[in-house]
Each structure stands twice: as structure tokens, then as C-alpha cells.
C-alpha positions as CSV (number, residue, x, y, z in Angstrom):
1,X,-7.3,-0.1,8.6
2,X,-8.4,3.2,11.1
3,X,-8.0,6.6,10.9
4,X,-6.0,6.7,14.0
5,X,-3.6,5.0,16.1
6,X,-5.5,4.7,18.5
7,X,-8.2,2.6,17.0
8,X,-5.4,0.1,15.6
9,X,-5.3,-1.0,19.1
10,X,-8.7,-1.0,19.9
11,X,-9.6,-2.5,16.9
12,X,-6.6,-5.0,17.1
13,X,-8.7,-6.0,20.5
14,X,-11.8,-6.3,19.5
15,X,-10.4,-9.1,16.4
16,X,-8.6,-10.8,19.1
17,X,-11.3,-11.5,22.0
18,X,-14.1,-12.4,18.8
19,X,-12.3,-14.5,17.1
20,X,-11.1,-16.4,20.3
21,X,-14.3,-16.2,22.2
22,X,-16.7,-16.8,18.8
23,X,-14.5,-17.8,15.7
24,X,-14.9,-15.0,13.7
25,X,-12.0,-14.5,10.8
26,X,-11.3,-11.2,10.0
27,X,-9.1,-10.2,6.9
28,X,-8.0,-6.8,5.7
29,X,-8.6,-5.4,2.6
30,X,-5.1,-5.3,1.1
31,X,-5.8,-7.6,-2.0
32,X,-2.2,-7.1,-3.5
33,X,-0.4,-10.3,-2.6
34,X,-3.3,-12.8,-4.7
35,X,-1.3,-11.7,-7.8
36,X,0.1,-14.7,-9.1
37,X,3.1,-12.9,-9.7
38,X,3.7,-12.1,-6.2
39,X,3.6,-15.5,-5.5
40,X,6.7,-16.0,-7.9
41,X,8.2,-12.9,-5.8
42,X,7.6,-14.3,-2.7
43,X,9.9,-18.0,-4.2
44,X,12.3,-15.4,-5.2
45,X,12.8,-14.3,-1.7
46,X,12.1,-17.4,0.1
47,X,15.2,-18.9,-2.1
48,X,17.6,-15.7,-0.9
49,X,18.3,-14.8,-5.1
50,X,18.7,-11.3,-5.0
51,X,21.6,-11.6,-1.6
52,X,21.0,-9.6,1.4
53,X,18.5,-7.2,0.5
54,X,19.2,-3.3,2.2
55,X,17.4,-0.9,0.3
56,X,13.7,-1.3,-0.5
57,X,11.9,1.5,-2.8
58,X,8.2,1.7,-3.4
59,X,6.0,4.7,-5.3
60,X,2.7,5.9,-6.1
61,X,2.3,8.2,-9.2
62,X,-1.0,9.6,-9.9
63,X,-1.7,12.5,-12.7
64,X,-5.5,13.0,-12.9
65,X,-8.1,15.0,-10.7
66,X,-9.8,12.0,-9.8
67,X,-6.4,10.3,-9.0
68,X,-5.8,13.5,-6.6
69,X,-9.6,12.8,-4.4
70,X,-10.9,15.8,-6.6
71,X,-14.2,13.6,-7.5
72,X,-17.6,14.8,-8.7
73,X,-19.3,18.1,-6.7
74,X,-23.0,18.7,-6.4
75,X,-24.0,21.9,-5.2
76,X,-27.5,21.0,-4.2
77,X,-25.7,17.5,-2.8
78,X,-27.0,18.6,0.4
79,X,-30.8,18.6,-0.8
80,X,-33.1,17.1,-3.3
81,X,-35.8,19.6,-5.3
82,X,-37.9,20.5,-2.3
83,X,-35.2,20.6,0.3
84,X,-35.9,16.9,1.2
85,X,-32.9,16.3,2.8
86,X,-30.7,12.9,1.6
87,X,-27.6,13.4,3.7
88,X,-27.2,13.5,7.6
89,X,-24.6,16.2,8.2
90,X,-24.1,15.4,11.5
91,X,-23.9,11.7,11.3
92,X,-21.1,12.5,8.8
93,X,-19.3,13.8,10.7
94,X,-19.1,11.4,13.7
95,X,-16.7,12.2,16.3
96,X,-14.8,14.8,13.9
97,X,-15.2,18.2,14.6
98,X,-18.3,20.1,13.6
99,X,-18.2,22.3,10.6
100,X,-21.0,23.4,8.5
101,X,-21.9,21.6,5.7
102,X,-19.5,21.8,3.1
103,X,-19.6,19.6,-0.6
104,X,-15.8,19.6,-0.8
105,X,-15.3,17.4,2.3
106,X,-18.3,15.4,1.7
107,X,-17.1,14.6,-1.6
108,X,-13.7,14.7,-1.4
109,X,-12.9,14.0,2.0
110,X,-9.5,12.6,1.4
111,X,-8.2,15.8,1.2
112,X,-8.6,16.7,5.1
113,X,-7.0,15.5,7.9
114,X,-10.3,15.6,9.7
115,X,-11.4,12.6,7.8
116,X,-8.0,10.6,6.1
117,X,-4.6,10.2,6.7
118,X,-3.0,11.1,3.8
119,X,-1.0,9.5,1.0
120,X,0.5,7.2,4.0
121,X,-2.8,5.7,4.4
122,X,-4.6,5.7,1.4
123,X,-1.6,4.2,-1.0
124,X,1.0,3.6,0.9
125,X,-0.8,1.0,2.8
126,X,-0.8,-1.3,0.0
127,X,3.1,-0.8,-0.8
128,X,3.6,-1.5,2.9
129,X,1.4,-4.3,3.0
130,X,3.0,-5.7,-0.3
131,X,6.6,-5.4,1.2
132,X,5.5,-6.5,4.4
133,X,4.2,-10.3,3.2
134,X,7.3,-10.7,1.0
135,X,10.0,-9.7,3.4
136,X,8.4,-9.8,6.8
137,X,9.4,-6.5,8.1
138,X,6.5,-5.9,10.7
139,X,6.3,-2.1,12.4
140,X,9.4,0.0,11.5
141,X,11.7,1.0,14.1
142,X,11.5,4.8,13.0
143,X,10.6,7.1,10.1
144,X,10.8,10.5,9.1
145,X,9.1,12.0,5.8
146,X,8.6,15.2,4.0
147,X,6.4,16.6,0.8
148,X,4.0,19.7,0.7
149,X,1.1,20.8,-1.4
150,X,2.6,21.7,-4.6
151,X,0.0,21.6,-7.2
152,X,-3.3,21.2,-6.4
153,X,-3.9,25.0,-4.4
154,X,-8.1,24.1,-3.6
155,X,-7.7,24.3,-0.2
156,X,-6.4,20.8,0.7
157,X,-4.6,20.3,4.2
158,X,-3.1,16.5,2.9
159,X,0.2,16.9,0.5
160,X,0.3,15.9,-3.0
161,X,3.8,15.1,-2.8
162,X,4.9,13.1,0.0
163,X,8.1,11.1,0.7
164,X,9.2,8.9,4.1
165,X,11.8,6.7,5.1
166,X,11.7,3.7,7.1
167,X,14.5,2.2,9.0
168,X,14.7,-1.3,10.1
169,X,18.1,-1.4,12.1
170,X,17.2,-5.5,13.0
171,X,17.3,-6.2,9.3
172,X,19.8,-3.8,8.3
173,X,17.4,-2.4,5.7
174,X,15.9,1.0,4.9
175,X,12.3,1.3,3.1
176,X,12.0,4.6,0.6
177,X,8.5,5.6,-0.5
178,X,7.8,8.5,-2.8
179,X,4.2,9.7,-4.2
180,X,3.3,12.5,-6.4
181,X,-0.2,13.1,-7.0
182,X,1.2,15.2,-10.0
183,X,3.1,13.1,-12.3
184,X,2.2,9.8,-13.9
185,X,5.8,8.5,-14.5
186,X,5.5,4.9,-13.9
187,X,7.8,3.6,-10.9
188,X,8.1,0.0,-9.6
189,X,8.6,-1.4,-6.2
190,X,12.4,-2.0,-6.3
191,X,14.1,-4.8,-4.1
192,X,17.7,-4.1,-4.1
193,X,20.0,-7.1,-2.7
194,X,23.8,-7.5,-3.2
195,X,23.8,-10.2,-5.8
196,X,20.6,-8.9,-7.6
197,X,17.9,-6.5,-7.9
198,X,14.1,-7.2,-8.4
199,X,11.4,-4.9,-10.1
200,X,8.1,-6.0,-8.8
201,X,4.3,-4.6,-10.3
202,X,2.0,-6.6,-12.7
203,X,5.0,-8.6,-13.7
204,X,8.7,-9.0,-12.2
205,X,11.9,-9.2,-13.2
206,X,15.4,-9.7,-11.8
207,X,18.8,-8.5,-12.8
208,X,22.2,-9.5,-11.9
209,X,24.2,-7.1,-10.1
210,X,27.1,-6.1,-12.0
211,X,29.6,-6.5,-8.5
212,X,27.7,-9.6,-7.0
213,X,29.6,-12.1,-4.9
214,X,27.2,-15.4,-6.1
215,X,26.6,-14.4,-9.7
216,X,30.8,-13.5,-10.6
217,X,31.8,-16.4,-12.5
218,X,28.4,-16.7,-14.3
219,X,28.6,-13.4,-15.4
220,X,32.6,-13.8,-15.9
221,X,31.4,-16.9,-18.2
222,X,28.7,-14.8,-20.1
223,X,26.1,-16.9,-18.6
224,X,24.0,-14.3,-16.9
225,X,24.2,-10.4,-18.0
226,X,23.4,-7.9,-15.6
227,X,21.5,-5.9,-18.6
228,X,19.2,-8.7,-19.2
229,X,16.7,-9.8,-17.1
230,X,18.0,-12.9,-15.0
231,X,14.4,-13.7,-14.0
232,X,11.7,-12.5,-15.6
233,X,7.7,-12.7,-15.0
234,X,4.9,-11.9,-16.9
235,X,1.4,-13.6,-16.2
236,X,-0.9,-13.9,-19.1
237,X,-1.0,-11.2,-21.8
238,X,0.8,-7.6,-21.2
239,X,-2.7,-5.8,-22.4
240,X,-5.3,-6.2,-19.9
241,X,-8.8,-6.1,-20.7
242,X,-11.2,-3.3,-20.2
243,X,-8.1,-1.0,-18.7
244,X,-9.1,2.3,-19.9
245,X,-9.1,4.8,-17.1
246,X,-5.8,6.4,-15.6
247,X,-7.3,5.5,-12.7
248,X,-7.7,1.9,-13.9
249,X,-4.0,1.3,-15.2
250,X,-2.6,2.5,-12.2
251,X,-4.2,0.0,-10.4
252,X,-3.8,-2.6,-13.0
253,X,0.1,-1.4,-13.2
254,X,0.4,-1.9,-9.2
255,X,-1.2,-5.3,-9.3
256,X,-4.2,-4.6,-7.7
257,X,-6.9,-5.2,-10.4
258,X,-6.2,-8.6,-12.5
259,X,-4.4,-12.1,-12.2
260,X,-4.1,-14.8,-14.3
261,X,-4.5,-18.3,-13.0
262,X,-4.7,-21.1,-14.9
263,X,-4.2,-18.9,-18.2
264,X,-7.7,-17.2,-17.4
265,X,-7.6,-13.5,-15.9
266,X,-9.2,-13.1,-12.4
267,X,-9.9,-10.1,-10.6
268,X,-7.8,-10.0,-7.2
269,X,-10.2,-8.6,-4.6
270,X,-12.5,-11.6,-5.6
271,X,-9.6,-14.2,-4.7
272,X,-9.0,-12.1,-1.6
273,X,-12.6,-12.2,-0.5
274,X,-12.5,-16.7,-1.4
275,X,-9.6,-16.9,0.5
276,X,-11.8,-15.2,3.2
277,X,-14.8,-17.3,2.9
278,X,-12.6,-20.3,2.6
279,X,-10.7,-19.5,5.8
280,X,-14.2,-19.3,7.4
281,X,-15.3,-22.6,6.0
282,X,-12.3,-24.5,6.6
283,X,-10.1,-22.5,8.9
284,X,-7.4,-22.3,6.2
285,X,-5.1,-19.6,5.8
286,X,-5.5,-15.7,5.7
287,X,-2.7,-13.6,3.9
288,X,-3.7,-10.3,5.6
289,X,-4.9,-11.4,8.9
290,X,-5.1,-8.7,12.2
291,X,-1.2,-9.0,12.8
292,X,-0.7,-7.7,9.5
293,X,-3.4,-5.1,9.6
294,X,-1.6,-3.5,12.9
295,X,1.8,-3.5,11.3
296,X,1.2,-1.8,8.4
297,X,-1.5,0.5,9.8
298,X,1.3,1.6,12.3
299,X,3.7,2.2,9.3
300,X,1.2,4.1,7.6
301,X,0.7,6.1,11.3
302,X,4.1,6.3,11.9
303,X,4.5,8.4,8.2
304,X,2.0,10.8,8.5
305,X,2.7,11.5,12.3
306,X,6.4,12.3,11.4
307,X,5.2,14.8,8.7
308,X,2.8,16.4,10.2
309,X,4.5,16.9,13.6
310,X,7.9,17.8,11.2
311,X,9.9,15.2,13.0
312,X,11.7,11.4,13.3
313,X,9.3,9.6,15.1
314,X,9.8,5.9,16.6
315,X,8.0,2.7,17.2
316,X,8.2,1.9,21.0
317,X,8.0,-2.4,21.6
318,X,7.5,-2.3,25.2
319,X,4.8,0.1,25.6
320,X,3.6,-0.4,22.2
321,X,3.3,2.7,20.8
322,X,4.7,5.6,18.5
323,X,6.8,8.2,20.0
């Protein structure tokens, strides 16, 4: 949601005092959670079938240039035949520091710190936010995390691999997440209980743990078997549509393109912007209000502060900060 802490607070204040003072609704862009099947995930949790869940894993595999913020350079970007100039250097830049005028960060300004905030916030913050409306975790208690640059050598200052741990001692749960910007081996979010495990992406499915307490005399009986899916979830047709791009079947692989509802494919982000509008028009409900926004921009803060100051780092409740 900001490229800072401190802006989660500030803009954490600013939501609050508009929409009390002049009704505004405000929703953040993490469109995850209108897949259908995350609404079967969410029943699944709600309903306590996997036991008491401890271990959480989440991913983000990318293999391509593109995938890796290396996106199209224009040496003349700068100027149009005749030096009319089409991009205000300077405004750019904002409040970052002032460099000259360079077509690597204008382009591919995800790769600076100046100007992003790494793999934390530019993927993790949709594993986070996924993990976050199933379980209800809100801001971690600590995290530490680790990675480098080890592939792409073009002058980047954000890692291509990254990893970071979360630790929620009130739940009595730890959250992994791992990203290579280097490898497209596909990896689902992982929910790991004591009586089963669930896989989570475009579809779901849940298998029996072979030691659970509630499943024993079902799988005694041969009614469930831990190497078949107990559960399983898959909403409309496993092909999608129009998927061609690496890009694009990442995305459609984490959920974050296409639904089905109704037996008809939707795109998510347009059900996340109707729920929007209908929250305006009706004051219904939003699934990634402002509260949400602050916990998982935190999280996301909370990562890349512990790696780039090489270090645990904790979420402080009373003062409301990281430390």
C-alpha cells in the first residue's frame, strides 16, 4: 500500500478521518480473495478441517526478464525527435533522492530501493494478504529473512531471491515465504494443520494427515487416504482462456487473473472493484478495507527492514511500530 512505514500510518489516518468525517470507502488493491475458490478455502477454515494449523508456506516463482522488472528500455525515452521533452525528471523523482536521469530506473524502477520495496512488497503482499483474510493473522510479531542477488548482475540493489519468516507466538504459528525471480517451479500456498494439510492456488485440495487425531479411524477404515485428495476444488475448466504469457499463468496460477461464477469465467480485479462500488452504494462489505491494508503493508515492511538491516526485527503494539 506505501513505500514506507511511515506512510502506512499516515495514510492509515487520512482513510480514517475521510471516511468518518465524509463517507468515503476506500479498498486496497489486493484482488486475491474474489476467487471463488478462496471462498471454499475460507469454509474450510471456518469449519477447523485441517486441525490446529502451525506452519503456513507461501511462494512466488518467476523465470522471465519481464517477470524480474527488466521491462522495455528506450534510450531516447527521455526525448522525442527534436528534444521535446515527454518526461519530468524531477517530478519523477518526488521526494527520492536526485540522480540524473537514467532509463533503467525510469523503466524498471522496481529494481531500486529508491523507488520499491522489494519482493516483500511487490508479491509478497498478495500471499500476505491471501493468508491474512483466511486465517486472520494481522501484523506479525517478528520476522527475519535472507536472499541476495544471484542471477540477474544489471546493477540491481533489490534481491532476486528472497526468503523471511514470520512468527505469530499468539497463534502458535510460523509463516515461511520463499521467491526466486529465477526459477519457474510452480509452488502453492501450503496450510499445514495436524489433521490435514491444504494446497491453495487456482484450485484447492486437502489431504489427510497420515498421524491425524480426527481422521484415525476413517483412515483405519479405508474411508479417507492420506494420498488422495480428501477435499478437492477446481472452479470451471483447468485451461484458462487467453493465458499465454509466463507472466500471465503465474498470475492465473496464483489466483489473481480469473474466477468462475456461475459456470462463467470472470476476471477478479473487476469483482474487486463491484464489491467497491457496491460498498459505496450500499455500505456493504469490503474484503480489503484500511485495517487490512496496514497489516499486511507492515508484514511486507517488517520483511524487507529485517533484510536490509541483516537482522530480527519486531512489531511493537503499544507504540505501534517496527523495532
Amino acid at each position: 500500500m506505501t513505500r514506507t512505514e511511515a506512510e502506512v500510518y499516515q495514510v492509515e489516518s487520512a482513510v480514517k478521518a475521510a471516511e468518518k468525517g465524509k463517507g468515503v470507502v476506500f479498498q486496497v488493491g489486493h484482488q486475491t480473495t474474489q476467487n471463488e475458490t478462496y471462498h471454499q478455502a475460507k469454509e474450510i477454515c471456518d469449519k477447523d478441517l485441517l486441525g490446529k494449523i502451525t506452519i503456513v508456506e507461501t511462494s512466488s516463482n518467476r523465470n522471465t526478464p519481464e517477470g524480474a522488472w527488466v521491462r522495455h528500455l528506450d534510450d531516447n525515452g527521455n526525448l522525442r525527435p527534436g528534444s521535446t521533452k515527454i518526461i519530468d525528471w524531477d517530478e519523477w523523482l518526488g521526494t527520492t533522492p536526485k540522480v540524473p536521469f537514467s532509463v533503467d530506473r525510469f523503466y524498471n524502477w522496481s529494481k531500486y530501493w529508491d523507488y520499491a520495496t522489494g519482493l516483500s512488497g511487490q508479491l509478497f503482499s498478495h500471499e500476505y494478504d491471501a493468508v491474512n483474510q483466511l486465517l486472520g493473522l494481522g501484523i506479525p510479531s517478528s520476522c527475519v529473512a535472507s536472499g541476495g542477488i544471484y542471477y540477474y548482475k544489471d546493477g540491481r540493489e533489490i534481491p532476486d531471491v528472497f526468503h523471511a519468516t514470520f512468527e505469530f507466538p499468539d497463534r502458535e504459528l510460523t509463516l515461511f515465504y520463499s521467491a526466486s525471480l529465477a526459477s519457474s517451479r510452480p509452488r502453492r500456498r501450503v496450510f499445514m494443520g495436524h489433521d490435514a494439510w491444504m494446497e491453495l492456488g487456482d484450485f484447492l485440495n486437502v489431504f489427510a494427515d497420515r498421524n491425524s487425531t480426527r481422521y484415525r479411524s476413517k483412515i483405519r477404515d479405508g474411508i479417507v487416504a492420506p494420498s488422495r485428495p480428501m477435499v478437492s476444488y477446481q472452479p470451471g475448466s483447468r485451461g484458462i482462456d487467453a493465458i499465454t504469457s509466463a507472466s500471465e499463468q503465474y498470475y492465473a496460477a496464483r489466483g489473481l487473473i480469473y474466477t468462475y461464477r456461475d459456470g462463467q469465467q470472470v476476471n477478479v480485479t473487476h469483482l474487486h472493484l463491484q464489491e467497491w462500488l457496491d460498498a459505496i452504494r450500499n455500505d456493504t462489505r469490503l474484503s480489503a478495507p484500511i485495517q487490512s491494508g496496514v497489516e499486511v503493508s507492515l508484514a511486507c515492511h517488517m520483511a524487507t527492514k529485517a533484510y536490509r538491516e541483516n537482522r530480527k526485527v519486531r512489531w511493537d503494539p503499544v507504540r505501534r511500530r517496527i523495532i
